[in-house]
C-alpha positions, 0 to 999 in steps of 0.5 A: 532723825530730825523732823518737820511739821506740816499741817492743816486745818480739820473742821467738824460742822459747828466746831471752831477750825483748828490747826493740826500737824503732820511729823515728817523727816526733813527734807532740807539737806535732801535737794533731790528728794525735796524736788520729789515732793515739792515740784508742781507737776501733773506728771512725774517719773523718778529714776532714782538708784537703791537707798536714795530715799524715793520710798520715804520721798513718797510717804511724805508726798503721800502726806502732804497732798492728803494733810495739805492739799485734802486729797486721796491717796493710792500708793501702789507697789508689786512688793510686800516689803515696799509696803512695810516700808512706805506704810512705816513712814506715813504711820510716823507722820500720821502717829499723834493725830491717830492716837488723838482720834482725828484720823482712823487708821485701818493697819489690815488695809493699810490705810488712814482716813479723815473719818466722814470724808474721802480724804485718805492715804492707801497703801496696796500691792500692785502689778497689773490691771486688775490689781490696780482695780477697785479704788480712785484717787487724785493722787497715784503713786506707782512704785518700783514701775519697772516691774509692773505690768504697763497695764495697771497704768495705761487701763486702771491708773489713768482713767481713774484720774480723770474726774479731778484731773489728778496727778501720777507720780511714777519710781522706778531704779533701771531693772537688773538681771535678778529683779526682772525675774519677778517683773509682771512687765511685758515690756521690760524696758517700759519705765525707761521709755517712759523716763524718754518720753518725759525728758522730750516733754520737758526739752519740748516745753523749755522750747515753746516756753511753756510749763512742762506737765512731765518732770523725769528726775534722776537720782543716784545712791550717793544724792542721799545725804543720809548714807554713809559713804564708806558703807556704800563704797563697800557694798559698791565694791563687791557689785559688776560695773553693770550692776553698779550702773543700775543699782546705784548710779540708776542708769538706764543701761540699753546696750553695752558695749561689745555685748553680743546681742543687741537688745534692740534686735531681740524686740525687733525680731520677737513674734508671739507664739501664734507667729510659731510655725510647723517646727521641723525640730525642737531641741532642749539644751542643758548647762549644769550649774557648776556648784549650788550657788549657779544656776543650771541653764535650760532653753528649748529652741525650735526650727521651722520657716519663717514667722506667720504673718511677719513683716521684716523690718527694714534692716533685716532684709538688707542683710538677708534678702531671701530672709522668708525663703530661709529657715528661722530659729524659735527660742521657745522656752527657758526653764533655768533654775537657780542653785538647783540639785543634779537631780533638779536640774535634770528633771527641768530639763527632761520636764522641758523636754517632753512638754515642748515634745522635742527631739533631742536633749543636748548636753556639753561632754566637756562637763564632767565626761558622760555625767550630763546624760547619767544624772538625765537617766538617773530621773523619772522618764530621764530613760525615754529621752534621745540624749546628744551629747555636744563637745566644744573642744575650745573652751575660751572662744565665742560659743553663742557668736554664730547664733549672735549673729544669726539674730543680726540677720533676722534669722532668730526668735524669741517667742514672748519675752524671757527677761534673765535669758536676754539679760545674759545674751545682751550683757555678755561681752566675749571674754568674761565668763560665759553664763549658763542660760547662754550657754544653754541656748548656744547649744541649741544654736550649735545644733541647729547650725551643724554642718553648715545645715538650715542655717549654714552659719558657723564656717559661712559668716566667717568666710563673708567677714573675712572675704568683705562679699555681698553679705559683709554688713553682717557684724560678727563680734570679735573672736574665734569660732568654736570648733564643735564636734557631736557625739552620736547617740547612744544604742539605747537612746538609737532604738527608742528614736527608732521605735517611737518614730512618729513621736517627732512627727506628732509632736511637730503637728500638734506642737507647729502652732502650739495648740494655744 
């Protein structure tokens, strides 16, 4: 790898000043990269996509503002492998000086010093406030942002720059499905709001005539001159065109069209758990995965009145005046597992089950006839549960549709954030396979919507589309509805909702407010 030199003059008191140098990886055939580093900003957020160099753009930033400019360095990153990486690349640069005495290098604490002075370069795992805490900098480096808490910014990082006016550099590549199962981020959208921010300063700044303090630089895979092409056109190959779009192209995708959930709708709808109120039921749904390399969805839906100290928004009440004299569906949990066994998946679901104290466990008869409720029974207290079987008898049509829609009219819920399961409910378009954390809501959805009960969705929203009524601003993404039938109880699982009759009541009162 062809390198360039930096340097810096090192002074000991009584010495005569001497000229030493940094080996970092060259950055000329890299434009972006070299903007990065090089661009004179107070503020800077890189959307960049996988293997475009942000991490090795980070290690020389990180040297040259320390062998450079004199400063102290915080890298911070939510991964260990991050670490490895960028400490690899600033050990590189740092190799010849360390090995000369002129600087000390701590590899347990991963960091490298100009010993009786502040000037050092640090490298630790971050993810909120509190891991942040115990250090300053007049540089701080935060990457992969997005699956940070927004915390370790707006508390720690920020006021830990104000007494030399430092700078911030923020790396960020736009969520997937998988990574934001280990996001730390309440908000999983925040690096990208972020990036809006940014942009607005520097179109703001262009306007007035003035230097922006914000840069937002956008960099995909293919801007690293360093990568193969043939090797990423392989990989790209084998990746969904959504995939592609975040991984590689580094796109902030916020709504896709055709999805059946807006992901703008879910925010604007979401309470906390103490706007949960007295829920009149609560059901588990369960969809198996269908081989070990699926998952198993798992979702607990609750039913119950309007939100607790609830304001709808605007657009909710134009679709739904009556929305506070109506019943509301709680997406509570989900507790989907990946790859699991039968026997894993059941004991979640039953888990689930009696942790939200709900009323019924639902499951689909299509898949493998009674082999649902066989492997529940088959697990610890998988005997106690009331089992209900749900038979969609139209297999390619909408399932999730009604509840969609029922999201549309401010009529639905997520309590917290549930990052997977709103990732498959805004990325699904009808007509792909459905995946399994939606279908498992969707049955809980179709639960709640039976016999045109609570809700009255399933025949109604198709008739007012249709019909183009009072309520036709309602959308109803294209295709058919799906003709449900519900199996009864078994005898067994009669008897024990029977004798365990004040279950339900008890677990609505104790459960109604969450007790948290």
């Amino acid at each position: 790898m062809e390198t360039q030199s930096q340097s810096q003059e090192i002074t000991a008191t009584g010495q005569t000043a001497r000229k030493i140098y940094f080996n970092c990886r060259s950055m000329k055939n890299h434009p972006k990269q070299f903007e990065m580093v090089r661009s004179q900003y107070k503020r800077k957020i890189v959307r960049a996509g996988r293997r475009f160099g942000k991490t090795v753009a980070a290690a020389l930033l990180a040297v040259e503002a320390f062998g450079k400019h004199g400063k102290r360095v915080l890298y911070a990153t939510p991964t260990a492998d991050q670490i490895k990486k960028f400490w690899f690349e600033v050990s590189l640069a740092c190799a010849e000086l360390v090995d000369a005495g002129l600087l000390k290098k701590n590899e347990s604490e991963h960091f490298i010093e100009i010993p009786g002075t502040e000037q050092r370069i640090r490298a630790k795992t971050a993810w909120n406030a509190d891991t942040l805490r115990g250090d300053y900098a007049d540089l701080l480096i935060l990457d992969e942002w997005q699956l940070m808490d927004e915390s370790a910014w707006e508390d720690v990082g920020a006021p830990m720059l104000i007494d030399n006016n430092g700078d911030a550099v923020f790396i960020y590549t736009p969520p997937s499905l998988k990574s934001r199962s280990v996001s730390k981020a309440t908000d999983p959208r925040h690096a990208a709001k972020m990036y809006k921010l940014a942009q607005a300063e520097m179109e703001a700044a262009a306007k007035e005539g003035r230097a922006s303090r914000w840069l937002a630089l956008h960099g995909t895979s293919y801007d690293n001159p360093n990568l193969s092409t043939e090797g990423l056109e392989e990989v790209t190959s084998d990746m969904t065109s959504l995939s592609h779009r975040q991984e590689i192209l580094a796109e902030d995708v916020e709504e896709i069209p055709g999805a059946l959930w807006k992901q703008a709708t879910i925010d604007e709808s979401r309470v906390t758990y103490n706007q949960v109120p007295e829920l009149e039921t609560i059901v588990v749904g369960v969809d198996p995965s269908g081989s070990s390399t699926t998952e198993a969805g798992i979702v607990g839906c609750g039913i119950g009145g309007p939100p607790l100290a609830w304001l709808p928004p605007k657009k909710f009440l134009e679709v739904t005046p009556d929305i506070m004299q109506k019943k509301h569906v709680y997406v509570l949990r989900d507790a989907s597992l990946k790859a699991p066994t039968s026997r894993a998946w059941a004991a979640a679901a039953v888990n689930l089950y009696f942790d939200l104290r709900a009323d019924e466990l639902l499951g689909e008869r299509n898949y493998g006839g009674d082999m649902v409720e066989s492997t529940i029974q088959q697990v610890e207290n998988g005997d106690r549960v009331v089992y209900r079987d749900v038979n969609a008898t139209r297999g390619k049509v909408v399932r999730a549709s009604p509840l969609a829609a029922a999201t549309e009219r401010g009529l639905v819920h997520f309590v917290g954030s549930w990052p997977e399961l709103e990732g498959e409910c805004t990325s699904y378009v009808p007509g792909n396979k459905s995946p399994n954390r939606m279908d498992a809501l969707a049955w809980c959805g179709i639960r709640f919507l039976e016999g045109l009960g609570n809700l009255g969705l399933v025949d109604y929203l198709k008739m007012v589309s249709e019909a183009g009524g009072d309520e036709s601003k309602v959308s109803v993404t294209s295709g058919e509805f799906e003709k449900v039938e519900f199996v009864p109880p078994s005898a067994r699982t009669l008897h024990f909702a029977a004798r365990e009759g004040d279950r339900s009541a008890a677990a609505r009162g104790v459960f109604g407010r969450f007790g948290r």
